[in-house]
N, C-alpha and C positions, 0 to 999 in steps of 0.2 A: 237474869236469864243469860245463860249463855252459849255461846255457838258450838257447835261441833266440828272438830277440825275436817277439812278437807282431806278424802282418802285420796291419796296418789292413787293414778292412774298407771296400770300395767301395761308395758307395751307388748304388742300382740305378737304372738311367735313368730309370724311369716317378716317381721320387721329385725326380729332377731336372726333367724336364715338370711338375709337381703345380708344385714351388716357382716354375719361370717362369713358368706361368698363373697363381697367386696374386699373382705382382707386378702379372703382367699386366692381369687383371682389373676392377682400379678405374678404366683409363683406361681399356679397351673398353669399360665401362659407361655410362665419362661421357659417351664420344664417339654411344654407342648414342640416349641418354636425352636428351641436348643438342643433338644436332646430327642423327643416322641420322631418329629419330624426328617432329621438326618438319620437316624435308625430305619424307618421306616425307607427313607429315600435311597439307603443304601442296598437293602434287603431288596427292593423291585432292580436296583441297578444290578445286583448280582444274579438275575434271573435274566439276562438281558446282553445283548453283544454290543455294547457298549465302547464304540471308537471317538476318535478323534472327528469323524466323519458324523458323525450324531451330534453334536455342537452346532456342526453349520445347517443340517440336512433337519437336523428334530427325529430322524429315527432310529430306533434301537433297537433291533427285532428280539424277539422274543424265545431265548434257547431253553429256558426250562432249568432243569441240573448242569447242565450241559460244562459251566463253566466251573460248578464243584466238583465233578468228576475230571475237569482238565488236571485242577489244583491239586487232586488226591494223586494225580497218577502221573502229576510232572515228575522228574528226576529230585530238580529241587526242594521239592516237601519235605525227604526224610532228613534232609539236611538242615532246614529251618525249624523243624521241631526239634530236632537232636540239639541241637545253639540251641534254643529256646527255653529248651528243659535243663543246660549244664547250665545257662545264665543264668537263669533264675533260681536254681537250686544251691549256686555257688554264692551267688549273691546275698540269698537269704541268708545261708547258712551262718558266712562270718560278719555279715550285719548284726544279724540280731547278735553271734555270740558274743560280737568286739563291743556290742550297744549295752548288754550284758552287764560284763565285767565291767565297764567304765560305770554305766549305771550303780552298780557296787561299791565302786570305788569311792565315788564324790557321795555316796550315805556321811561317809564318813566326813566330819568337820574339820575343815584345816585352814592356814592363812594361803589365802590365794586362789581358793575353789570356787569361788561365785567366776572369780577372771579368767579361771583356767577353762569352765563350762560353757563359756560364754564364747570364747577364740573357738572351741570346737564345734560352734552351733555353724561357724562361717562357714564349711561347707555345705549346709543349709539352704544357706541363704543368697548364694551364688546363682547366677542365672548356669544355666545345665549346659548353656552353649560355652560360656566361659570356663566352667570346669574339664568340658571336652575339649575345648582347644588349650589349656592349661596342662591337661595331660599327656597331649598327643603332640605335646612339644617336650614336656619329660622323656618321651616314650622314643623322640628319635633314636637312631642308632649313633648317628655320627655327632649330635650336640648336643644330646638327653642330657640329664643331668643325673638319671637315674643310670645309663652305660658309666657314667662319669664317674659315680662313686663306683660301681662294677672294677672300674679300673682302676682305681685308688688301690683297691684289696686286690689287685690283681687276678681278677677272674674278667673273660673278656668278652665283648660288647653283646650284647643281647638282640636279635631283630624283632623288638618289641611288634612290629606291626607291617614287617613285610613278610615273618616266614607263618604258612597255616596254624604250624602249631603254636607256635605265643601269640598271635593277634586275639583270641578267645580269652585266656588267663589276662590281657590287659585290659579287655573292655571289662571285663566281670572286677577286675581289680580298683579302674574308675569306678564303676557304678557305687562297690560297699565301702568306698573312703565318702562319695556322697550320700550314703542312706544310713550310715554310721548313728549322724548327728536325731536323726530321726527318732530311732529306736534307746537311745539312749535319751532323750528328753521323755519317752513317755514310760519307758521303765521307772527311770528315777522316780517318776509321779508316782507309777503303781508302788516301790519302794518305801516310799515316804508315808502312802496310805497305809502299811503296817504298824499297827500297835506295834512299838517299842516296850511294850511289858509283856508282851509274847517271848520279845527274844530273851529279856531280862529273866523270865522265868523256866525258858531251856537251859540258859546259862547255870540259873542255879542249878537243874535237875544232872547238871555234868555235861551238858551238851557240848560238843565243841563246835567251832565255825563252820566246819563240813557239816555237820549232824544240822545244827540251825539252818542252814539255809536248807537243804534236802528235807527236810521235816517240817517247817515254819514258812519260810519265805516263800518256800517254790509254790507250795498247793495254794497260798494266800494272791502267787501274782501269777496264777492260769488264767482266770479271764481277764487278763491286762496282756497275756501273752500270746490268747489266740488273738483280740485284735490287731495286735503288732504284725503279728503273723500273716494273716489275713490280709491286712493295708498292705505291710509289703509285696505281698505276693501277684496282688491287681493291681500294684503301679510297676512291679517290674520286668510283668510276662510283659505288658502292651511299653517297655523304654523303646524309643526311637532315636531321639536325639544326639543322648550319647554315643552311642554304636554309629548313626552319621559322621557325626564329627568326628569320631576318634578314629574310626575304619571304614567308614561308608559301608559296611557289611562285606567286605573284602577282609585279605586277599583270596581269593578263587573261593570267595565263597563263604570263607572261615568263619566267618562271625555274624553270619546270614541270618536273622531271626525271621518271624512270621510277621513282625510289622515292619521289619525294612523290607522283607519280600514282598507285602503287603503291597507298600509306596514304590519298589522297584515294577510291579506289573502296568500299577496305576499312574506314574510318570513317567518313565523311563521306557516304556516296553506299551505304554497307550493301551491296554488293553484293560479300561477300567471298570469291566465285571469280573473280570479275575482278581482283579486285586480287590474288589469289594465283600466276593467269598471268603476270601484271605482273613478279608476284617471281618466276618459273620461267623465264622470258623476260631477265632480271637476271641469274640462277645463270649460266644457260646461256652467255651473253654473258662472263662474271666467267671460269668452266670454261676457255671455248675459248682466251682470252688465255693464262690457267696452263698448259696444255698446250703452245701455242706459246710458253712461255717455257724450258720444261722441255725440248722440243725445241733450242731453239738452246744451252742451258747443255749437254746434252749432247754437242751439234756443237763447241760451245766447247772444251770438257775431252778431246775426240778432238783437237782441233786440237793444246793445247796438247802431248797426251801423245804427238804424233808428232814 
């Protein structure tokens, strides 16, 4: 005679829920506590007159719009979008296209390319304070180093960062020596992810290198390029750092964006619901891009899956 094995026992769904909300949990928490919660906290402070005086007092009366229609209709506004809009669209531009061509470049196999890719990743990986004060000591007029070869070729000293008009072309010039290293780490990726018997077989068809990459490469690395695109673009409408250090958002203004205006309301000027609209006014802008990116990645992936 004999036995019949023992059936395992099923564990009951609600034991199954328990355990995925346990996993779950520490990230909803972080995301509640890090990010739900200073959102939220800033959105009531920008509804709010919000002093220095509210700290010691606990109160913050309650304006309404009041302090986005200051922001809309200061002087300063059209001047920190107008920076906002040249930094960001200068920045992109020769980021991606310098990330681009080097990304191009290093497909190709040669001695010293792993070494050569690797030195350019250092601006990377550099703290953004060190880059800014590394540059903004190039950038002097009287020790630069950058006047200094100016004057070697004889053309003479540049005021990198005291006159309005070059203080903008230098901060934008920081930023895409560090967003360089970026965009060319994840092109190469997308790069690499092309069949190489794609290209082998343009080649035969006559294609030449212009014809292959316009025909081949470009349409194969579009969704590798709206992300680049994309990441760029939401890390470098809200840059802070560098434009402190390199300019503090001077001279008269020059290099003024929406998030050193932002920090100038809210430290500088204590009036921290203005500069909170400043940063809701940021999000919202930062949001609507994401959305339209998430839109065409979708249209994208219908394309491709018909």
């Amino acid at each position: 005679m004999t036995l019949a094995a023992p059936v395992p026992r099923r564990r009951p769904r609600r034991d199954n829920r328990f355990t995925a909300w346990a996993f779950l949990l520490p990230a909803v928490a972080y995301v509640v506590v890090f990010f739900g919660y200073p959102l939220v906290a800033n959105l009531v402070m920008s509804t709010q007159d919000y002093t220095v005086k509210s700290f010691y007092t606990g109160e913050a009366p309650f304006v309404g719009l009041a302090n986005y229609a200051a922001v809309l209709t200061a002087p300063l506004f059209t001047t920190a979008v107008l920076n906002t809009v040249l930094f960001t669209a200068g920045s992109l531009v020769f980021q991606f296209g310098v990330g681009l061509a080097l990304a191009v470049f290093f497909t190709g196999r040669f001695l010293g390319s792993a070494l050569l890719r690797s030195l350019l990743l250092l601006p990377w990986l550099l703290p953004l304070v060190v880059s800014g004060a590394v540059w903004r000591w190039m950038f002097d007029q009287d020790h630069g180093v950058l006047n200094a070869a100016l004057r070697l070729i004889g053309i003479g000293a540049v005021p990198w960062l005291s006159s309005t008009g070059w203080a903008l072309p230098a901060v934008i010039l920081t930023n895409i020596w560090i967003g360089i290293p970026f965009n060319l780490v994840i092109l190469h990726g997308g790069l690499r992810a092309i069949p190489a018997s794609l290209h082998e077989a343009a080649a035969l068809d006559g294609a030449g290198a212009w014809q292959r990459f316009r025909h081949v490469t470009w349409p194969l690395l579009r969704p590798v390029t709206g992300i680049v695109l994309m990441l760029g673009l939401v890390y470098t409408i809200k840059v802070f750092d560098v434009i402190m250090v390199v300019t503090g958002g001077g001279p008269a203004n020059a290099t003024q964006t929406l998030t050193t205006w932002s920090y100038r309301l809210s430290f500088q000027d204590f009036t921290f619901g203005r500069g909170a609209a400043v940063g809701n006014l940021l999000i919202l802008v930062a949001t609507a891009f994401g959305l339209l990116y998430l839109r065409s990645a979708k249209a994208t992936l219908a394309e491709a899956a018909t």
